[in-house]
C-alpha positions as CSV (number, residue, x, y, z in Angstrom):
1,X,33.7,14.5,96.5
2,X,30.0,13.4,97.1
3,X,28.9,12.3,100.2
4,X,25.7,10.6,101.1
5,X,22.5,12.5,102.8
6,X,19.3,11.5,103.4
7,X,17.9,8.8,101.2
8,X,14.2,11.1,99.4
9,X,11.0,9.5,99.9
10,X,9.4,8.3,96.4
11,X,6.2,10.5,96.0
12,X,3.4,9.0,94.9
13,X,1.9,10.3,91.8
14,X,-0.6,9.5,89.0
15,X,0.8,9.4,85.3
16,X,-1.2,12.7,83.9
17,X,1.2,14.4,86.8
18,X,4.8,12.8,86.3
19,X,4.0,13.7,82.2
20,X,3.5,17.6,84.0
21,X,6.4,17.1,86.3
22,X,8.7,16.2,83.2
23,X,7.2,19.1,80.8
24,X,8.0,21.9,83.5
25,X,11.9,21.2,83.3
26,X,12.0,21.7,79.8
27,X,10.8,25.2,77.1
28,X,11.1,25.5,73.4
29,X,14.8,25.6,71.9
30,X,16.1,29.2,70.1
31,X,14.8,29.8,66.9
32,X,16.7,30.3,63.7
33,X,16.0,31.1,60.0
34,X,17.3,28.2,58.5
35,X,17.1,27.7,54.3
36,X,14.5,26.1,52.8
37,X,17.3,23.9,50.9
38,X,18.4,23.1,54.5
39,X,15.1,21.7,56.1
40,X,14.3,19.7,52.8
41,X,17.7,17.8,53.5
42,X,17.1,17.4,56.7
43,X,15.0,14.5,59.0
44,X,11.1,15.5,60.2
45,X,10.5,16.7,63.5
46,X,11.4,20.8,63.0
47,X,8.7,23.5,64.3
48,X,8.1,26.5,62.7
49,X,9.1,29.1,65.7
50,X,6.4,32.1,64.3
51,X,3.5,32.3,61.8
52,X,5.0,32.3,58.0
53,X,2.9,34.4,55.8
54,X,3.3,33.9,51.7
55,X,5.3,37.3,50.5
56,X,4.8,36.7,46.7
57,X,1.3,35.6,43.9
58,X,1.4,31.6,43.3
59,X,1.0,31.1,40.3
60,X,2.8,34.7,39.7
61,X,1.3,34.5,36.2
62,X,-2.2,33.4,34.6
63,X,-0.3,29.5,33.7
64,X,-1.7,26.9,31.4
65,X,-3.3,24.3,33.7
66,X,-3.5,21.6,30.5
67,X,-1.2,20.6,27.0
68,X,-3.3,22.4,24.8
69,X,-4.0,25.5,22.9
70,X,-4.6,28.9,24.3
71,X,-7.6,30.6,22.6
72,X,-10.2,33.6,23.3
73,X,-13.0,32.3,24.3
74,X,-15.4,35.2,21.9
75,X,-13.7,33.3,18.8
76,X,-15.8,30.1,19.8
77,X,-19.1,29.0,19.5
78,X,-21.0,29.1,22.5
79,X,-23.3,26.4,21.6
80,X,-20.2,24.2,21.3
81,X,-19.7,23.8,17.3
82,X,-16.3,23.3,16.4
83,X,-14.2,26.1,14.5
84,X,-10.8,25.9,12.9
85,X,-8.1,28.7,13.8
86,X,-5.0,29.7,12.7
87,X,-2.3,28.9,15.4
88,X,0.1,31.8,15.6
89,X,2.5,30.6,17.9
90,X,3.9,27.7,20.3
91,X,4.7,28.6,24.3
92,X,6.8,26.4,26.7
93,X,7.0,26.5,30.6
94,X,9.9,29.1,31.3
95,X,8.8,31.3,28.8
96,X,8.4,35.1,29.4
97,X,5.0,36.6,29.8
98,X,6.0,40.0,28.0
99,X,7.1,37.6,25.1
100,X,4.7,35.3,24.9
101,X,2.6,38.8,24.8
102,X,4.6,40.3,22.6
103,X,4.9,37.5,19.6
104,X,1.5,35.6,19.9
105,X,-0.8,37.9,19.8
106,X,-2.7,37.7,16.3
107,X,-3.3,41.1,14.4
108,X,-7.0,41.0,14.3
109,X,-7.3,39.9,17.8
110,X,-7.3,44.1,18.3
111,X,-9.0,44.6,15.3
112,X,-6.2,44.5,13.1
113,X,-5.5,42.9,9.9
114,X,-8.0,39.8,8.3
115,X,-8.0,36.4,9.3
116,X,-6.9,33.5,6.9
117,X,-9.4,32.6,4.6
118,X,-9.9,29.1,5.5
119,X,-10.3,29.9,9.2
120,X,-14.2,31.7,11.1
121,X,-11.6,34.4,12.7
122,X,-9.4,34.4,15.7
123,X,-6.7,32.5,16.5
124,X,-4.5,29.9,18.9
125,X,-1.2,29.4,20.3
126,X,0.0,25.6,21.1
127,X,0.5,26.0,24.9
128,X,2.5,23.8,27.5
129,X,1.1,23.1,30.9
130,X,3.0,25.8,33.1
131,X,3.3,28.0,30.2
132,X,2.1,31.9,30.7
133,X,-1.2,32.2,29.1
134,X,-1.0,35.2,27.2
135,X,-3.2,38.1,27.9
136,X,-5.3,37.9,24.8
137,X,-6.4,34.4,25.8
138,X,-8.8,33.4,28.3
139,X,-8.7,29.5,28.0
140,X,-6.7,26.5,26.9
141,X,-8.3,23.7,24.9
142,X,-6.6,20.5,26.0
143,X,-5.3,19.0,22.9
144,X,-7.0,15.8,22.8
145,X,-10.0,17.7,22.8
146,X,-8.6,18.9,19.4
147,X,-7.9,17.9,15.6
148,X,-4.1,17.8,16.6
149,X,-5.0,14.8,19.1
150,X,-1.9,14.9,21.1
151,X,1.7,16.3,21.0
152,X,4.9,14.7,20.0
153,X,7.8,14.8,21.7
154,X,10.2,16.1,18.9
155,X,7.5,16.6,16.6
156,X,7.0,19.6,14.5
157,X,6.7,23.1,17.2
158,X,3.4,24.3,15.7
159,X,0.7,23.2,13.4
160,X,-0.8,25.8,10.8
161,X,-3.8,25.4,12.2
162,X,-6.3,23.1,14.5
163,X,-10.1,22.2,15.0
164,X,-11.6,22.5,18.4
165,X,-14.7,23.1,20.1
166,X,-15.5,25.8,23.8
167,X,-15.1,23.5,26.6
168,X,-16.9,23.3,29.6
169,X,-13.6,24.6,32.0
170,X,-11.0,27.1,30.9
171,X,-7.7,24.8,32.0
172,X,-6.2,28.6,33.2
173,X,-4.5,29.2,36.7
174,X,-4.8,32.4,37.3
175,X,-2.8,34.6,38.7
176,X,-3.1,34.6,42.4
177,X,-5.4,32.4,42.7
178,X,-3.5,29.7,44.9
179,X,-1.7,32.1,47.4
180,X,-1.0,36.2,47.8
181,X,1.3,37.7,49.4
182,X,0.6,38.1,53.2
183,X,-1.4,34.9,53.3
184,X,-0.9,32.8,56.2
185,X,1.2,29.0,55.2
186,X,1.9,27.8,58.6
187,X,1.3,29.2,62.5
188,X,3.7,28.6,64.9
189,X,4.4,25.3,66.3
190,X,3.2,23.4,63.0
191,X,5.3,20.9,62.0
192,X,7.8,21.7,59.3
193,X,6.5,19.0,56.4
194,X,7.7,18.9,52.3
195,X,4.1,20.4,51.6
196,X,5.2,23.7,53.6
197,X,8.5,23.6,52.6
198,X,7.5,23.3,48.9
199,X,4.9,26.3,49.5
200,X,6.8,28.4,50.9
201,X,9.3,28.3,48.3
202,X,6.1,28.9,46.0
203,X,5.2,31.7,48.0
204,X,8.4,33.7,47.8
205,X,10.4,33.0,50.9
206,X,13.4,31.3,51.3
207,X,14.0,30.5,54.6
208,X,12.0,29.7,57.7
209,X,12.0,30.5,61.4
210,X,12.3,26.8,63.5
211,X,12.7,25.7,66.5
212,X,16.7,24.6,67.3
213,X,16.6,20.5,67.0
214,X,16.8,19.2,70.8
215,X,19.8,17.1,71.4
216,X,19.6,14.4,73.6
217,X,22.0,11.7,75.7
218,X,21.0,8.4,76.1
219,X,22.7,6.0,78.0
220,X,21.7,2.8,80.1
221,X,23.2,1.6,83.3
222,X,23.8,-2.0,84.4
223,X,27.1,-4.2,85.5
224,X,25.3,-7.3,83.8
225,X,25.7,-5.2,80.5
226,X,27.9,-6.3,77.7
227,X,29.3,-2.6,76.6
228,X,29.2,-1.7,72.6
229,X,32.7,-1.5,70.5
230,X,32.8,0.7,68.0
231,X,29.2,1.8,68.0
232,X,28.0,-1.9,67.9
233,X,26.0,-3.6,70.3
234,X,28.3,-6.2,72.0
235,X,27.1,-10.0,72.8
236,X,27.0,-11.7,75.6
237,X,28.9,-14.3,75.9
238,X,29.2,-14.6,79.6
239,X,26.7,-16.2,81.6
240,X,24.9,-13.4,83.8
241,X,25.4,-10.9,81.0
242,X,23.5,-9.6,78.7
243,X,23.1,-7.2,75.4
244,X,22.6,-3.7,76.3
245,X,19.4,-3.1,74.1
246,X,18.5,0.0,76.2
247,X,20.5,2.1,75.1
248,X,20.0,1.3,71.1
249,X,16.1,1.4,72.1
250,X,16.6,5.0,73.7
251,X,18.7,6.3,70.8
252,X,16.2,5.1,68.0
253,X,13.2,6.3,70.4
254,X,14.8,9.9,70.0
255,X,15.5,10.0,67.1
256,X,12.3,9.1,66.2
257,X,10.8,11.7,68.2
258,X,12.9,14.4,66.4
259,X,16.0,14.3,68.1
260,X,19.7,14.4,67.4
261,X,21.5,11.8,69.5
262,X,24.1,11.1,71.7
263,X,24.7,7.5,72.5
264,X,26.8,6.9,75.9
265,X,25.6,3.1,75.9
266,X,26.1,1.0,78.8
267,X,27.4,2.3,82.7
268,X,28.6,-0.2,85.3
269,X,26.6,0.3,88.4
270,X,29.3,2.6,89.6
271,X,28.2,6.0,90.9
272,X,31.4,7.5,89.6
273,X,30.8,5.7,86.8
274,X,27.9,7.3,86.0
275,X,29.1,10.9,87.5
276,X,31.9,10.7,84.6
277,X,29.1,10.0,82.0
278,X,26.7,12.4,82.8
279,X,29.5,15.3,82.6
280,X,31.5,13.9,79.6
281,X,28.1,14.9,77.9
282,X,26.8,17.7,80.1
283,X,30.4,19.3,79.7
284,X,30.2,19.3,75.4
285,X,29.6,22.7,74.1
286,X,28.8,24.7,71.2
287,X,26.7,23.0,69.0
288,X,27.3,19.3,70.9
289,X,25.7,20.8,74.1
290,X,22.7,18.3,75.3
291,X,19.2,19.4,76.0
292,X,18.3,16.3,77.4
293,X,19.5,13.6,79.2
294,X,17.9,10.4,79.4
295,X,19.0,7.1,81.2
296,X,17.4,3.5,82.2
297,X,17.9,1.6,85.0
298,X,18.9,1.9,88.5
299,X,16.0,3.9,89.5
300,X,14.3,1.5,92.1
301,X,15.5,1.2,95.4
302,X,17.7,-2.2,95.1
303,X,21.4,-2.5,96.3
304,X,22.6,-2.1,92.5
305,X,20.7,0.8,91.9
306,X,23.7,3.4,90.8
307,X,20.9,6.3,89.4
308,X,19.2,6.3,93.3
309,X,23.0,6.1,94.5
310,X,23.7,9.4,92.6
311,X,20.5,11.0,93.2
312,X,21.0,10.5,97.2
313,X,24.1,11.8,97.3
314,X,25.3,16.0,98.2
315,X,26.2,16.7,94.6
316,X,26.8,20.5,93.7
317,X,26.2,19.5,90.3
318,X,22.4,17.8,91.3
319,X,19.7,20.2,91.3
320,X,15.6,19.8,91.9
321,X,16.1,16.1,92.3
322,X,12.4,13.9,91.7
323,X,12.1,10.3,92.9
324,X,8.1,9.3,92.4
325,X,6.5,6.4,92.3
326,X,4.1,6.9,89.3
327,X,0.8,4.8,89.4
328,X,1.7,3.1,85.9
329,X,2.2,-0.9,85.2
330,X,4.8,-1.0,83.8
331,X,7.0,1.8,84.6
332,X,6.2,2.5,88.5
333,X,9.9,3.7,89.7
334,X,10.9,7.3,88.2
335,X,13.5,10.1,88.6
336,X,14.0,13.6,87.8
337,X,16.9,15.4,87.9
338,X,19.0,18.4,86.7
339,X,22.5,17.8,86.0
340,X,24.6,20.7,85.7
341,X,21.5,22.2,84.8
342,X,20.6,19.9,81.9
343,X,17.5,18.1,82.8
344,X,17.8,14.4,83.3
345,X,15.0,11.8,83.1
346,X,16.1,8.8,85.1
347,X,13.7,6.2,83.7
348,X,13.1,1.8,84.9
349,X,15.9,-0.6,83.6
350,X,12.8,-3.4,82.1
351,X,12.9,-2.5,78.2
352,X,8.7,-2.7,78.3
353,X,8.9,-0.2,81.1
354,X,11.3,2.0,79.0
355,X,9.6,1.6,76.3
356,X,6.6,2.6,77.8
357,X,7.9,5.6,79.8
358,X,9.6,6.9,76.9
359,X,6.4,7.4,75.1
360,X,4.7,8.6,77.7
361,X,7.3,11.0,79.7
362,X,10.1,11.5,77.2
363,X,8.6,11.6,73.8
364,X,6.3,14.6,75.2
365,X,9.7,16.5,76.1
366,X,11.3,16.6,73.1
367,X,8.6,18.0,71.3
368,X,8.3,20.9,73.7
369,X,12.2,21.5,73.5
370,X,11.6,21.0,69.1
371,X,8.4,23.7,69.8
372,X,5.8,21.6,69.0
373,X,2.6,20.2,70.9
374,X,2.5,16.8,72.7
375,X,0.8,14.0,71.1
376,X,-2.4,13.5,72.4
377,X,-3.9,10.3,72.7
378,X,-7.3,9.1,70.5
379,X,-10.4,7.4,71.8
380,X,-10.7,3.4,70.2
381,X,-12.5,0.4,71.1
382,X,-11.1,-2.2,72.0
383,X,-11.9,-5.7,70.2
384,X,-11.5,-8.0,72.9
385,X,-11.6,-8.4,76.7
386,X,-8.7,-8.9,79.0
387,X,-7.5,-8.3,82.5
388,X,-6.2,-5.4,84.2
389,X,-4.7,-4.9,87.6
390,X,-6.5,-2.0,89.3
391,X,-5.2,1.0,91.2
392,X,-2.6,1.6,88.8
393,X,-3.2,2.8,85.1
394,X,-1.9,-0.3,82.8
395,X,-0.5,0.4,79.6
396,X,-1.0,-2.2,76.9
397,X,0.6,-2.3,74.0
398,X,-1.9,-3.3,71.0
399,X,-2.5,-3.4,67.3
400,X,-4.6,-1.0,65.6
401,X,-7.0,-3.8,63.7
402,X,-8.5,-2.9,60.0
403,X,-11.7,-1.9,61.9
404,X,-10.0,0.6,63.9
405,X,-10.6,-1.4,66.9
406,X,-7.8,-2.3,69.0
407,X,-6.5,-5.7,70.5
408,X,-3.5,-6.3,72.5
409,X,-0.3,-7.0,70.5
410,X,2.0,-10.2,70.2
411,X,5.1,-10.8,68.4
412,X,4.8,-11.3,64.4
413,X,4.7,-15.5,64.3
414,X,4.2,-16.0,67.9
415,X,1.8,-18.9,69.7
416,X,2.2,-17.7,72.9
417,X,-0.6,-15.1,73.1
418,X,-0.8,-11.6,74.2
419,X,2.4,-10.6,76.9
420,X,2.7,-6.8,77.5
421,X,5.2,-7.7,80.0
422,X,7.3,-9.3,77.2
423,X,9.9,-7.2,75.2
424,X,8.9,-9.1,71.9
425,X,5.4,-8.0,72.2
426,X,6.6,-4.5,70.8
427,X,7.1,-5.7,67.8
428,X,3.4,-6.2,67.2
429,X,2.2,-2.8,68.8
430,X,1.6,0.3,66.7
431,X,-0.3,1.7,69.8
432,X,-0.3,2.1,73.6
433,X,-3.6,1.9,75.3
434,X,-4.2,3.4,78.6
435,X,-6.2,1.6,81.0
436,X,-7.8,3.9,84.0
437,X,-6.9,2.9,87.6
438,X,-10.2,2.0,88.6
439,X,-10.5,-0.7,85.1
440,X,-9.7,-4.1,86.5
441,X,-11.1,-5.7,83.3
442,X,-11.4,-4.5,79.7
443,X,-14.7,-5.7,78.1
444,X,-14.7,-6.1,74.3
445,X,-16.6,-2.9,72.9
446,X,-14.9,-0.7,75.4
447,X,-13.8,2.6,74.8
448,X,-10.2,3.6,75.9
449,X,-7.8,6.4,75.0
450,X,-4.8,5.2,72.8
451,X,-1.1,6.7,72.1
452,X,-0.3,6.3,68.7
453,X,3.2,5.2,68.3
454,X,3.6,6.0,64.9
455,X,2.0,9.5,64.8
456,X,3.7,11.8,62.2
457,X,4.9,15.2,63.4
458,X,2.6,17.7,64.5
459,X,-0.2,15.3,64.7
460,X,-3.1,15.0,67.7
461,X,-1.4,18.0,68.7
């Protein structure tokens, strides 16, 4: 049974040192080797737990970079005059390189035998890009650079002979030349993209080391909200009540960031209520155990405020409880927690505010569990002036303009002008700019750093 104790002060903080507060409760996840086939199925936001080095050549053979013929480049001209050859032979992608050796090469290529009489010596083999070059040949002609023109699909496999002149590249990838063994694809930390995942197949592995995906509980708390059914947000149909969006904007701000979800949904501003909720998802195991649990609302010091009821209380499941006031508009009231050892992150009940705090606070979090680095924010002018309220830093959400500057968003259609304090506002932001404390007005021409809300994995890390 809990029992109350002494309510904790808020502590006053600045934003740069709640984002540190939050970041030393949580460490990178375990790391596994998980199969390339694996990651390529999966959703972005995987880190690569250790440097991955390349183990095998890419190409492993000299390849045919063009549809063409292969030729030696001694049995042409230099001074570009075309000759006719004989072609001996027709390669495919898949093919051998001991057998495309084997049955192309021409007899007086090593001195053996005569060429036809209608040819000025040497030879060619009609060659498919991807095909192995064979080792007799140093270049392809591309075959519209040729008397053959192009290649037909079903077409006979190999001419008697074609015209063609040296060109001024040899069309060949050689072997190696991409990637060797031991080369280093990706340091630890990097995102996992499909370009990594595609070289490192290239490059002879199989698997990679990653960071375990965090797993995070969302849930939102408020009597006024109307509880989902069956995974579906419920309407409100009484007056007083409404929606619970918070928890649907929680979930899809996870994901987003990387995370596999667990959706609680809406608490009653019960504090057993929301004891019950935070075990039945503290308690899973196995592979359902949570890394993270997140919650909105009740955090300020009101007579509904069931996250402050909880926090106050002599809990032997609450550990290195956190109540700040953080200088931020919007977003002041915060709370940090452990529950059962699971760190909790106890942000405001306004959807701007958790909107905001989620970007700046959460999203951080989960990439330290997933291994990588925190977004960092980017320097951009902004293209017009407005107000801010000083003392506190004031996050705005804006548009990113086509001239990089930045202006401060409204909803798609809407004659009602700029409103960060309005939910619908969101819609039109692709960006969070941060203005300092000491800004009580943003000139046009201004410089001011900016969160990207959009940033792709591994990005202004």
């Amino acid at each position: 049974m809990s029992t109350a104790r002494s309510t904790p002060r808020s502590t006053p903080r600045g934003m740069d040192e709640h984002v540190a507060a939050v970041l030393a409760r949580v460490a990178p996840l375990a790391i596994d080797d998980v199969p390339l086939a694996a990651l390529a199925a999966e959703p972005p936001g995987r880190a690569l737990g250790a440097d991955v080095h390349a183990v095998a050549l890419v190409p492993p053979f000299d390849a045919a970079a063009m549809d063409g013929y292969a030729v030696r480049l001694a049995d042409l001209p230099a001074d570009g005059s075309p000759v006719t050859l004989s072609v001996v032979g027709d390669l495919r992608p898949g093919s051998p390189p001991d057998r495309c050796e084997r049955e192309t090469r021409p007899r007086h290529a090593d001195g053996e035998g005569q060429a036809p009489a209608h040819s000025t010596g040497g030879a060619a083999v009609r060659i498919m890009t991807g095909a192995p070059v064979p080792g007799w040949a140093d270049a392809v002609v591309p075959v519209e650079r040729t008397s053959t023109g192009r290649f037909v699909a079903g077409g006979p496999t190999t001419e008697r002979e074609v015209t063609l002149a040296r060109q001024p590249r040899a069309h060949v990838r050689h072997r190696g030349e991409d990637v060797r063994p031991g080369d280093l694809l990706g340091r630890a930390g990097d995102a996992v993209t499909p370009a990594l995942v595609a070289v490192a197949a290239s490059g002879g592995l199989t698997a990679l080391p990653v960071h375990r995906r965090p797993r995070v509980a969302v849930l939102s708390t408020g009597s006024e909200l109307v509880p989902s059914e069956d995974g579906a947000a419920g309407v409100a149909t009484d007056p007083g009540h409404i929606p619970d969006s918070n928890s649907l904007l929680l979930a899809a701000l996870a994901r987003a960031a990387g995370a596999d979800v667990v959706r609680v949904g809406a608490v009653p501003d019960d504090a057993d209520a929301l004891r019950a909720a935070l075990d039945s998802v503290v308690d899973a195991g196995g592979a359902a155990a949570v890394d993270l649990v997140v919650t909105t609302g009740g955090v300020s010091a009101g007579a509904s405020d069931v996250v402050r009821a909880v926090l106050d209380a002599d809990d032997a499941r609450l550990a290195d409880v956190d109540v700040a006031a953080v200088a931020l508009r919007p977003g002041r009231p915060q709370a940090l927690a452990r529950w059962r050892g699971v760190p909790w992150v106890a942000l405001p009940g306004n959807p701007v505010s958790a909107f905001v705090s989620f970007a700046l606070f959460v999203r951080p979090a989960v990439a330290v569990l997933a291994g990588r680095a925190p977004a960092r924010p980017v320097r951009r002018v902004a293209a017009e002036a407005w107000p801010s309220p000083p003392g506190r830093t004031h996050v705005v959400p804006v548009r990113t303009l086509p001239s990089g500057a930045v202006a401060r968003a409204t909803a798609p259609g809407s004659d009602h002008g700029p409103g960060g304090h309005a939910t619908s506002a969101l819609l039109g932001a692709d960006a969070l700019a941060l203005v300092p404390p000491d800004v009580d007005k943003v000139e046009a021409g201004d410089e001011l750093d900016v969160l990207p809300l959009d940033l792709p994995f591994g990005a202004g890390a």
